[in-house]
PAZAPA-4460 file (N, C-alpha, C; in steps of 0.05 Angstrom, whole numbers, plus 32768, in hexadecimal, padded with zeros to 4 digits):
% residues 117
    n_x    n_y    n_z   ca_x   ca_y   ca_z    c_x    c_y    c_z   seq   type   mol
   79B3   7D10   8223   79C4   7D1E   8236   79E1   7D1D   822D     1      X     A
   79ED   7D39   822E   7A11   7D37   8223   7A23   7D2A   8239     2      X     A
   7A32   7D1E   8238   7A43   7D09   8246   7A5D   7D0C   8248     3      X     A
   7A6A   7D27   823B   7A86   7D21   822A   7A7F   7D44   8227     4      X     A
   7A94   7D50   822F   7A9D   7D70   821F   7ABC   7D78   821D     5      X     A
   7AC3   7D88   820B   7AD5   7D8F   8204   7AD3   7DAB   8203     6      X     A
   7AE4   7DBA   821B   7AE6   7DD4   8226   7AEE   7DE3   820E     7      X     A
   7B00   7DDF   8200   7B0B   7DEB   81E8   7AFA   7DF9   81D5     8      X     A
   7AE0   7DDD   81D5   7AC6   7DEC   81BE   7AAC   7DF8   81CC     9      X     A
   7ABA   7DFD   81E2   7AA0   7E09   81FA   7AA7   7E2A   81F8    10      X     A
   7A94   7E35   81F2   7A86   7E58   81F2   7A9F   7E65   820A    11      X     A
   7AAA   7E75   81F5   7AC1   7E8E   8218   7AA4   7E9C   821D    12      X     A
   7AAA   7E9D   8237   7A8F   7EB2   824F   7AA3   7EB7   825E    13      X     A
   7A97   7ED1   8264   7A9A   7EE1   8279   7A91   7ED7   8294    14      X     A
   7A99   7ED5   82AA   7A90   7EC8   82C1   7A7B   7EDB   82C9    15      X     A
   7A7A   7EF3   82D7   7A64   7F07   82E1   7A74   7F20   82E2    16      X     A
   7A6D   7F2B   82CF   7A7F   7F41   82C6   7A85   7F5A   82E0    17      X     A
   7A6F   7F57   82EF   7A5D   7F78   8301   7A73   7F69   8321    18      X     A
   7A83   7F4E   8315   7A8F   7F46   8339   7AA2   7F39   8327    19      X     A
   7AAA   7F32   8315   7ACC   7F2A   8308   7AD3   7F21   82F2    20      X     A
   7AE7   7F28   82EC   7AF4   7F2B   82CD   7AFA   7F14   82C0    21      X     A
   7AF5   7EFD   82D1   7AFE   7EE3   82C5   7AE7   7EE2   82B0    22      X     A
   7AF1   7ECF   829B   7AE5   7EC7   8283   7AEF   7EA6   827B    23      X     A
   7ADF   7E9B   8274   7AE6   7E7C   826A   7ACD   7E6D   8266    24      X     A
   7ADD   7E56   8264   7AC0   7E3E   825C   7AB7   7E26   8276    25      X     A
   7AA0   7E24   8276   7A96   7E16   8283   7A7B   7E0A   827A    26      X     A
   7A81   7DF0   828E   7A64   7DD6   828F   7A56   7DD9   82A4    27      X     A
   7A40   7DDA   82A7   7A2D   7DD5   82BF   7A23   7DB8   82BA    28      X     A
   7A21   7DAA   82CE   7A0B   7D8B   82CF   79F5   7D93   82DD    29      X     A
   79EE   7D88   82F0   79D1   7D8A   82FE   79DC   7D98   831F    30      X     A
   79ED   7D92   8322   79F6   7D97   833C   7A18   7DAB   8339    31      X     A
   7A26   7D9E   832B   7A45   7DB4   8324   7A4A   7DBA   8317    32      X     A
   7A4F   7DCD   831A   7A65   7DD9   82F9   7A7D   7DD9   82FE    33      X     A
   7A90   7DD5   82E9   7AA7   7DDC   82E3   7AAB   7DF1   82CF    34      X     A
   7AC1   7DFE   82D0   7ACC   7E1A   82C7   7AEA   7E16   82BC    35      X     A
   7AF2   7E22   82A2   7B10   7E26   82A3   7B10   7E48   82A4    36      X     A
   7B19   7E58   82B2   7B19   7E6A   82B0   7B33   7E7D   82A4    37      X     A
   7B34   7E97   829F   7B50   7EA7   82A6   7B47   7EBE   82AA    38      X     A
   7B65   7ECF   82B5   7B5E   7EEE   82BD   7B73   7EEE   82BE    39      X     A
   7B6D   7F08   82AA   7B85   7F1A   82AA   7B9E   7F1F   82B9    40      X     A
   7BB7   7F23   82B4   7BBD   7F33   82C7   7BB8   7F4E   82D7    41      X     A
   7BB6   7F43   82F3   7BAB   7F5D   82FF   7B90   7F5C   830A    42      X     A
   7B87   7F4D   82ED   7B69   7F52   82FE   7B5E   7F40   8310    43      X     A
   7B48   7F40   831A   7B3D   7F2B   832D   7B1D   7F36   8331    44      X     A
   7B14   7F26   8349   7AFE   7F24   834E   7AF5   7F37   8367    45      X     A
   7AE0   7F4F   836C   7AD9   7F54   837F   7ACF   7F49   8395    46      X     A
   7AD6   7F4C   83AB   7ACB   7F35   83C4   7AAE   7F2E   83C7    47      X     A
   7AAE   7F1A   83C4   7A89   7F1A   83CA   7A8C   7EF9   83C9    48      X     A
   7A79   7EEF   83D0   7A6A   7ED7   83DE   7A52   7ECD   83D3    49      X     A
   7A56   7EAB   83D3   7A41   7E9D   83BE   7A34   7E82   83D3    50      X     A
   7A1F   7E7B   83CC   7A1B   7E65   83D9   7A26   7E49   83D1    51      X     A
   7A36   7E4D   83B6   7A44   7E33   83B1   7A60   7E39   83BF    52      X     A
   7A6A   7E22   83C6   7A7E   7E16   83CD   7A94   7E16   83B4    53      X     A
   7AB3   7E1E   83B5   7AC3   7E20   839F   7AD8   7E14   839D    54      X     A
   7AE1   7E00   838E   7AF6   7DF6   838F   7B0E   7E06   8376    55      X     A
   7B24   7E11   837C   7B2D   7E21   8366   7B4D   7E12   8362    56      X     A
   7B4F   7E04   834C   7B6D   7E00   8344   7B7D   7E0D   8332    57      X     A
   7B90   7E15   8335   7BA4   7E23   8323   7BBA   7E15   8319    58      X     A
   7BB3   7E1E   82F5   7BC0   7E13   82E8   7BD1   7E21   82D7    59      X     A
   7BDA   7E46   82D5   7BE3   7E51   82D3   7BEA   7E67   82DE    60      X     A
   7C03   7E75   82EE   7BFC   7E9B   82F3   7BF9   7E89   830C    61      X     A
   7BF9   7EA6   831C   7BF5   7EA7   833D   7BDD   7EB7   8344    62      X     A
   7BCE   7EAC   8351   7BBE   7EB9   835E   7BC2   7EC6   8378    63      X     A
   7BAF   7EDE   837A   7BA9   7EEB   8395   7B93   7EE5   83AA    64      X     A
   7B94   7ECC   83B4   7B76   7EC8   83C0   7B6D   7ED1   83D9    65      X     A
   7B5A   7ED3   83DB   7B53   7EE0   8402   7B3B   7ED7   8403    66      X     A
   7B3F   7EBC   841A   7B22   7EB3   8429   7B18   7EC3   8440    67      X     A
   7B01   7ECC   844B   7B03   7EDA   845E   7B19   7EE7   8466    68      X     A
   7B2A   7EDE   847C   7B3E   7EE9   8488   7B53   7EDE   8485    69      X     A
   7B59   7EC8   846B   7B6D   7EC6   8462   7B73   7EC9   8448    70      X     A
   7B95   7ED3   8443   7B98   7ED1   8426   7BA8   7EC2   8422    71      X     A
   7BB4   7EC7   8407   7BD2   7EB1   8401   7BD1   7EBA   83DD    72      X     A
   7BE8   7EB4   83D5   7BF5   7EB8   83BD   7BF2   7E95   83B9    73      X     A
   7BDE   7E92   83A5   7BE6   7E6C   8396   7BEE   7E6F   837D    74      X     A
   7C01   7E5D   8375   7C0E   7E56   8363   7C04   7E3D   8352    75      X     A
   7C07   7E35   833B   7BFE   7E22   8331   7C03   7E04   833F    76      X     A
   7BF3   7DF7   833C   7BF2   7DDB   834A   7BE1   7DDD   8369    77      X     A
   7BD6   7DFA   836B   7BCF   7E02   8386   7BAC   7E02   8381    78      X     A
   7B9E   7DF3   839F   7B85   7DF2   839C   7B7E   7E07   83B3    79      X     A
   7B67   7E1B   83AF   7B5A   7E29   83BB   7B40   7E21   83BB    80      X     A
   7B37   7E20   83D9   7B21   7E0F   83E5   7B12   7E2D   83EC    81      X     A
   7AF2   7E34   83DC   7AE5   7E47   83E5   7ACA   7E45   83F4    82      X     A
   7AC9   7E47   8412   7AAF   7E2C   8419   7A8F   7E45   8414    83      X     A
   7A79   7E35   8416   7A63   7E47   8410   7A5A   7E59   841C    84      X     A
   7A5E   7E77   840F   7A56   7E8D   8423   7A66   7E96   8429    85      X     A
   7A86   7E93   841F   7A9A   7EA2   842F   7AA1   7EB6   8418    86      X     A
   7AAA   7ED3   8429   7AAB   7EE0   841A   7ACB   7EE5   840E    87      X     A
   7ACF   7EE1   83F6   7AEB   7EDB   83EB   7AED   7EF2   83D1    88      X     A
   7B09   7EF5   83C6   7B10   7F01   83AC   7B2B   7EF8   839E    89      X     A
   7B29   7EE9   8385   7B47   7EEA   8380   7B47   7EF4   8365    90      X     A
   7B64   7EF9   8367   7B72   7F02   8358   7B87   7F03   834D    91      X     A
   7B85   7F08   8331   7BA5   7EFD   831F   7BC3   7F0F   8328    92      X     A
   7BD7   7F0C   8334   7BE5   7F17   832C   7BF6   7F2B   831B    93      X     A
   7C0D   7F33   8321   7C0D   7F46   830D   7C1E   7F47   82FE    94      X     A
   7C2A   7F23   82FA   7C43   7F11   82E9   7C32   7F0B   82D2    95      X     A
   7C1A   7EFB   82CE   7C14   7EEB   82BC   7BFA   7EE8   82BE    96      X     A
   7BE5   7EE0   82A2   7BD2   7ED6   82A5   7BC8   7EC8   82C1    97      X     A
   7BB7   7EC2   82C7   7BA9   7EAE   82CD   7B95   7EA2   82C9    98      X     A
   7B9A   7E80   82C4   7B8A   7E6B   82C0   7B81   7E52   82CF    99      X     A
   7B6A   7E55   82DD   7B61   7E3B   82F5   7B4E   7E30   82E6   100      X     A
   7B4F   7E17   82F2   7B35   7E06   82F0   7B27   7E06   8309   101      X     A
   7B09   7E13   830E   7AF8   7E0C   831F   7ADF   7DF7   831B   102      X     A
   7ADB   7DF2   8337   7AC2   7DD9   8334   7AB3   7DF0   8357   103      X     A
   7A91   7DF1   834E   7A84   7DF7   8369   7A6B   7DE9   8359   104      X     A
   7A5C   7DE4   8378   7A3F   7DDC   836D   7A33   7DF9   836A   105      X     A
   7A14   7DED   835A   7A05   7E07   834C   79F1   7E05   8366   106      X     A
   79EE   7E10   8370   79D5   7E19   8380   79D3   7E37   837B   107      X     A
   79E0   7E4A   836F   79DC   7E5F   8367   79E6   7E6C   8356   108      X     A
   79DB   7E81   8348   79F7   7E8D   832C   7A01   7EA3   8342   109      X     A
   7A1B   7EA1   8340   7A2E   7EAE   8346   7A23   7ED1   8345   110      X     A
   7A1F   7ED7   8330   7A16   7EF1   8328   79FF   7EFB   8330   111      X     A
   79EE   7EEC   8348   79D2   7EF7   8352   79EA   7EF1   8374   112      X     A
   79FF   7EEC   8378   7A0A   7EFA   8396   7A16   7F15   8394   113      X     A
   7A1D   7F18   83B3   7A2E   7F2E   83BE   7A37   7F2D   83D3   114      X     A
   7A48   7F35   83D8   7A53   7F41   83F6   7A45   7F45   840B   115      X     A
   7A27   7F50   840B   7A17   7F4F   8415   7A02   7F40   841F   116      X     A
   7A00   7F24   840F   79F3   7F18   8415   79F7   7F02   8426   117      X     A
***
């Protein structure tokens, strides 16, 4: 079993292309993954809803986030808390890259939700 990774020599992916533009590297274990992601300026994520739970930190660029019925502009050093099932979308600004580090558990791939469900 690997014990030890280094994001640097980990594969760029696309997160789920058909719901958002982010791209980066990530680890899954048995239960979480972590993610370094970025997006573009401008771009972001269409709203839709996952059964994992999301913890999102920013470490470059401002984001546009909207939980349900709230939004907010975060800035780096800023944590965005996404709980399971809520329907959210963020997105980069239209200054600079953006680059977060997320952690959610896997109980599902992202790319088999929707808005709908």
């Amino acid at each position: 079993m690997k014990y030890f990774y280094n994001l640097e020599e980990e594969e760029d992916q696309m997160l789920a292309p058909d719901i958002c533009a982010a791209h980066g590297k990530w680890i899954k274990g048995e239960r979480l993954e972590v993610l370094l992601y970025n997006k573009q300026v401008g771009t972001g994520s269409k709203p839709h809803r996952h059964p994992e739970e999301q913890f999102i930190y920013i470490l470059k660029g401002r984001v546009k986030a909207k939980i349900e019925d709230q939004q907010k502009i975060a800035s780096p050093g800023e944590i965005i808390y996404i709980p399971s099932q809520a329907i959210h979308s963020v997105e980069a600004t239209d200054e600079e890259d953006l680059v977060y580090f997320t952690a959610k558990d896997i109980v599902q791939n992202i790319s088999e939700s929707s808005p709908d469900q």
